[in-house]
C-alpha positions as CSV (number, residue, x, y, z in Angstrom):
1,X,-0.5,11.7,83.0
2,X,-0.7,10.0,79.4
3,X,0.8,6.4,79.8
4,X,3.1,5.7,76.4
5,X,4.8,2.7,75.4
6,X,7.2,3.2,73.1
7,X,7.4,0.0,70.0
8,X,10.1,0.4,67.6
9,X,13.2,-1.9,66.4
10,X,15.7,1.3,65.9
11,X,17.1,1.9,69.3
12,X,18.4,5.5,68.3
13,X,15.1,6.5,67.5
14,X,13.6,4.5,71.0
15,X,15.7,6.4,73.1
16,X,14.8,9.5,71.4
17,X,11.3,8.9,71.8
18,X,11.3,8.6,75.6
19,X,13.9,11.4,75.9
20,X,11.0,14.0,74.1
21,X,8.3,12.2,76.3
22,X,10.1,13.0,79.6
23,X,10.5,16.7,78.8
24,X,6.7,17.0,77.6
25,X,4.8,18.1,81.0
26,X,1.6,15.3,81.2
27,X,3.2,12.5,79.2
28,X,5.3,9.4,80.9
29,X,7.2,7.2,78.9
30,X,6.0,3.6,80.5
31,X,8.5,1.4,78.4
32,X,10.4,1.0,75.1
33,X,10.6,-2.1,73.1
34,X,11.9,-3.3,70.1
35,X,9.4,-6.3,68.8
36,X,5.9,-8.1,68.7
37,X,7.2,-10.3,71.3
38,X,8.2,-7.9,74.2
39,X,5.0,-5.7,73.4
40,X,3.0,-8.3,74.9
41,X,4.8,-8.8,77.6
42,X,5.1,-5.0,78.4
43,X,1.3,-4.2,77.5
44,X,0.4,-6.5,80.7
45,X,3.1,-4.8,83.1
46,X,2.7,-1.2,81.9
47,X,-0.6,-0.9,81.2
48,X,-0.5,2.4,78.4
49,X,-3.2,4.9,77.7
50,X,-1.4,4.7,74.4
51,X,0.9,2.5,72.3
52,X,2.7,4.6,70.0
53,X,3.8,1.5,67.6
54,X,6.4,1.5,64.4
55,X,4.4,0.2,61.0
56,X,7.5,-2.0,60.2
57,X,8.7,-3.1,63.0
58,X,11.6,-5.4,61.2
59,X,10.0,-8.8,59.7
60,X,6.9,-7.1,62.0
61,X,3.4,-5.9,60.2
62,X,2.5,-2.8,63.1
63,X,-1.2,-3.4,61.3
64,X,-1.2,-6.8,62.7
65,X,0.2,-5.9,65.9
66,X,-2.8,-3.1,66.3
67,X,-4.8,-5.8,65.8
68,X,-3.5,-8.0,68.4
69,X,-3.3,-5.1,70.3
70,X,-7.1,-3.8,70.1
71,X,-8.3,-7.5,70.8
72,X,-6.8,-7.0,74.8
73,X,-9.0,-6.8,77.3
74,X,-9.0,-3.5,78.0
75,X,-7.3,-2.5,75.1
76,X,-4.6,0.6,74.6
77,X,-5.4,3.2,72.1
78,X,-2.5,2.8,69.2
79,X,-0.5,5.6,67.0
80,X,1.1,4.1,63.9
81,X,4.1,5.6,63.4
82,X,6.0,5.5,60.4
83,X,9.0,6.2,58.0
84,X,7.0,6.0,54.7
85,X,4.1,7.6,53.2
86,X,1.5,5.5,52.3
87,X,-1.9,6.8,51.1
88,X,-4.2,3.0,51.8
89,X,-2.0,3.0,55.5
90,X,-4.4,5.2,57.1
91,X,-7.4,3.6,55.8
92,X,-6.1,-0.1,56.3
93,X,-4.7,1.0,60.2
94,X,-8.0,2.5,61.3
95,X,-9.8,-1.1,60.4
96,X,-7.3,-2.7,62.7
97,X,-7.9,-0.3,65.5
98,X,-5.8,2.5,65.2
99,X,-6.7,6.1,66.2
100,X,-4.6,7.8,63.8
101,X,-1.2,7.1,61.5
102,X,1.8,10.0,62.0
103,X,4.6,10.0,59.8
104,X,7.9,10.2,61.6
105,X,8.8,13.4,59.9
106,X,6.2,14.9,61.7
107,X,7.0,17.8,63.9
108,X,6.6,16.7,67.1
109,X,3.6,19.0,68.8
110,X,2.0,17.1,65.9
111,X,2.8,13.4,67.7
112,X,2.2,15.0,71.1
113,X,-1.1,16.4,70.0
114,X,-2.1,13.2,68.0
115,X,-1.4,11.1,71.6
116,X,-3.6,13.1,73.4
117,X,-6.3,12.7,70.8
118,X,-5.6,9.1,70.9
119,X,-6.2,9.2,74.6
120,X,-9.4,11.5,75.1
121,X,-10.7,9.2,72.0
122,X,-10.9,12.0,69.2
123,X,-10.3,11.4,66.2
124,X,-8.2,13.3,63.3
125,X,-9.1,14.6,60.3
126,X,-8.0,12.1,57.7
């Protein structure tokens, strides 16, 4: 079972996120939050395979957060996951740690797929 903790300051899009995890056989939603604050806290209770976390996550850089994140003991693997294109966000989310960037209008085999990449440490074409 794939261990996700869901990071993003929309709560539609939260609740949709779990709601897709649940019905996908080998994945468990572990928690949702909505900031940089209760991440933290979370990350220590849930312990995720994978921290699937919103580049702009309100007054929030995600990019700093993965950083944070990867410098854990034990760290998670981390998805960016965002709303806008950016063509230096890959590039500038790997250095901080990430496995990968999906953009939310991804289809969603495509998130599913990049979070078991994440997890078994492969790594996407960029």
């Amino acid at each position: 079972m794939i261990r996700v903790l869901v990071v993003d300051d929309h709560p539609v899009l939260r609740a949709g996120l779990e709601a897709v995890l649940r019905t996908e056989p080998g994945f468990v939603c572990v928690g949702i939050v909505s900031d940089g604050y209760e991440l933290l806290a979370a990350l220590r209770h849930t312990r995720p395979d994978v921290v699937l976390l919103d580049w702009r996550l309100g007054d929030e850089d995600g990019v700093a957060l993965c950083r944070t994140l990867r410098a854990e003991p034990a760290p998670p693997e981390v998805v960016l996951y965002t709303a806008t294109a950016d063509p230096g966000l890959d590039g500038e989310a790997r250095a901080a740690g990430a496995h990968s960037v999906v953009e939310k209008s991804a289809d969603i085999d495509e998130l599913f797929d990049t979070l078991r990449l994440a997890v078994r440490g492969g790594r996407q074409a960029a």
